[in-house]
Backbone as numpy.savetxt, mean C-alpha at the origin, in Angstrom:
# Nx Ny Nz CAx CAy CAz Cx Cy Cz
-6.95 -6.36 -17.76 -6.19 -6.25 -16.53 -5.01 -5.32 -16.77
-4.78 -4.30 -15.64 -3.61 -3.33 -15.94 -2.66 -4.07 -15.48
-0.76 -4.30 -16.33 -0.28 -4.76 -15.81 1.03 -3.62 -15.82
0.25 -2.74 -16.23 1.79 -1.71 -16.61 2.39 -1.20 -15.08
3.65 -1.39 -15.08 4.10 -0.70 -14.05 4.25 0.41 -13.71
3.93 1.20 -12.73 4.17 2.61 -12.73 4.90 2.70 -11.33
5.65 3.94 -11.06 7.08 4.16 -10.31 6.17 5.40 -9.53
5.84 5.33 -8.36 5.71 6.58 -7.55 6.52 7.06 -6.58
6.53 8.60 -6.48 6.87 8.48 -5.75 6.41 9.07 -3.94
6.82 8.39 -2.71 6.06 8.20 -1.88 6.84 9.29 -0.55
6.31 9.23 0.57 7.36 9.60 1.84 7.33 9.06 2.98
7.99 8.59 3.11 8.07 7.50 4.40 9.11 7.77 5.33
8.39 8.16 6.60 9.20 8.53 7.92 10.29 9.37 7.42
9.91 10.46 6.72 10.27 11.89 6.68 11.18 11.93 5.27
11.33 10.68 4.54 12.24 11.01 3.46 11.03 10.44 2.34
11.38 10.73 0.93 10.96 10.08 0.15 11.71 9.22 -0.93
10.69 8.53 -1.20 11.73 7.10 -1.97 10.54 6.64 -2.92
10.73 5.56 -3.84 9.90 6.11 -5.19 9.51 4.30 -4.88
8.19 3.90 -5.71 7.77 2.48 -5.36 7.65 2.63 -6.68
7.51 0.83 -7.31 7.37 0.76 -8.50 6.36 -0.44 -8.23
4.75 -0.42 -8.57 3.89 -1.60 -9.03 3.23 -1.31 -10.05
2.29 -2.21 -10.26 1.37 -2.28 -11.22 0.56 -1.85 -10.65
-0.44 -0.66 -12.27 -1.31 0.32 -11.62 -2.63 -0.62 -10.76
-2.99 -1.48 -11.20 -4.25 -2.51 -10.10 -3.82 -2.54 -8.95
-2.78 -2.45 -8.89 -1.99 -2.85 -7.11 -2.28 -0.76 -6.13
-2.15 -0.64 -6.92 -1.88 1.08 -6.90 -2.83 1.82 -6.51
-4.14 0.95 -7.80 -5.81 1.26 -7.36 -5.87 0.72 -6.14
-6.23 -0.36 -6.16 -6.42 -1.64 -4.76 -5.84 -0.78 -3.39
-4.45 -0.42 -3.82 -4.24 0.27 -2.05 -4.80 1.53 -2.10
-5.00 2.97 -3.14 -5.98 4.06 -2.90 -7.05 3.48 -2.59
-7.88 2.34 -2.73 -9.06 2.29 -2.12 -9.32 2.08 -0.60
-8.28 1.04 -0.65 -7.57 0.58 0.75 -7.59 1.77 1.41
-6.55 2.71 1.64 -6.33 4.01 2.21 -7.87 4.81 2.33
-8.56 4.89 1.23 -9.54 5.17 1.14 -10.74 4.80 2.80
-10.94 3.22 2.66 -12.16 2.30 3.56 -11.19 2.54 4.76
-10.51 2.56 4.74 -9.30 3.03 6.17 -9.37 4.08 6.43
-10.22 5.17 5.68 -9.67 6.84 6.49 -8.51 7.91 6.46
-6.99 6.85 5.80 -5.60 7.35 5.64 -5.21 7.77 4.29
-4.36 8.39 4.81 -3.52 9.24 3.42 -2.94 7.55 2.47
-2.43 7.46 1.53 -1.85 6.91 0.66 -0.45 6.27 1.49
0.39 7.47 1.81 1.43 7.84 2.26 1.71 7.03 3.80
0.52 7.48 4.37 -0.19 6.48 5.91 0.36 5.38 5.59
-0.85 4.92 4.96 -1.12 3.63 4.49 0.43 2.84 4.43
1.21 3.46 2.92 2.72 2.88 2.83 3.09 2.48 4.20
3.33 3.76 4.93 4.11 4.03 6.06 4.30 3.02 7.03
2.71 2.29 7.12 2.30 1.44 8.02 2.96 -0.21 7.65
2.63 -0.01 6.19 3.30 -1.33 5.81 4.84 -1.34 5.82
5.26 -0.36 5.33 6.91 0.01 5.57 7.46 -0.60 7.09
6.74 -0.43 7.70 6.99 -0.24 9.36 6.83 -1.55 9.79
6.24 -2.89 9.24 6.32 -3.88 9.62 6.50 -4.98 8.26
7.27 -4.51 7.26 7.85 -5.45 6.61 9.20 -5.99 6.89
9.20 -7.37 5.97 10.22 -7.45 6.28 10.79 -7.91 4.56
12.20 -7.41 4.07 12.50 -7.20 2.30 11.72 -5.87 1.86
11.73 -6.67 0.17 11.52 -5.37 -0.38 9.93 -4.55 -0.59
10.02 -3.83 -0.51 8.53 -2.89 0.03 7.07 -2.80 -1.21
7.94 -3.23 -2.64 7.19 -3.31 -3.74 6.31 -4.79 -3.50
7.21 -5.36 -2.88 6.36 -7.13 -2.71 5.77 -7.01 -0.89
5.99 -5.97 -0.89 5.74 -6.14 0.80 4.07 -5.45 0.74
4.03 -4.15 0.03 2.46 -3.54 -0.48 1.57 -4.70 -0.80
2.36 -5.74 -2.06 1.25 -6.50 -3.09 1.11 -7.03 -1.79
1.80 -7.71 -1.17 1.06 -9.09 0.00 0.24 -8.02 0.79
0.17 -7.33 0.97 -0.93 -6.33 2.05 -1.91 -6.31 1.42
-2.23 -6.12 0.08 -3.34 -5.74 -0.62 -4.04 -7.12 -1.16
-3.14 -8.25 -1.52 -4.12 -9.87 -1.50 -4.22 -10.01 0.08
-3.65 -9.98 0.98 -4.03 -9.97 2.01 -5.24 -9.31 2.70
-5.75 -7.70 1.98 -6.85 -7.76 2.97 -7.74 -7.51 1.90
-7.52 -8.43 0.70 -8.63 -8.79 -0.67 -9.28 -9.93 0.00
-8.20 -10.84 0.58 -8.58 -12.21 1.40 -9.19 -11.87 2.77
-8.95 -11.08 3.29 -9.80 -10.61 4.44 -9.03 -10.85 5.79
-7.50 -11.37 5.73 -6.91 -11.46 6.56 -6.38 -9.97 7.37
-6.39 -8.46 7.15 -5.92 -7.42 7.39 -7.02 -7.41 8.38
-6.02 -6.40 9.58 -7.24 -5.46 10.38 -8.47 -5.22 9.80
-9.89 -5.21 10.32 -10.80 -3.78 9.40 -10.23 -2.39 10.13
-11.21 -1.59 9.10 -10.63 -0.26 9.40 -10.62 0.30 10.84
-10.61 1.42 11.00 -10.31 1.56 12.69 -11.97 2.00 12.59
-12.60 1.92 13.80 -14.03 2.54 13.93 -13.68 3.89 14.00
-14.85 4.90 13.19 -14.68 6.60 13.51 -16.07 6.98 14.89
């Protein structure tokens, strides 16, 4: 299991600001972004936009969240 943390950095609603998780969390949402159709950046953006605290614990709960199957599915193309 990867637990190393790694620091990216991201852009959200026109500025950028740097996230720090663990790379599994990191994979898990590129795939995410991925079955969704969206940029990486999207993706953040979206969660940014309806969290509430800090954004490193606000990603992980998005990503056990739609591991558990509670998230939207993707949008239909």
């Amino acid at each position: 299991m990867q637990t190393t943390v790694k620091k990216r950095s991201v852009a959200i609603a026109g500025h950028r600001t740097s996230v720090s998780l663990e790379a599994a969390f990191w994979d898990a949402l590129r795939e995410i972004a991925q079955k969704r159709g969206t940029t990486l950046n999207q993706l953040i953006s979206e969660i940014d936009a309806g969290r509430e605290g800090n954004l490193s614990s606000a990603i992980r709960v998005f990503v056990l969240e739609w591991l558990r199957g509670s998230c939207a599915p993707p949008p239909l193309r």
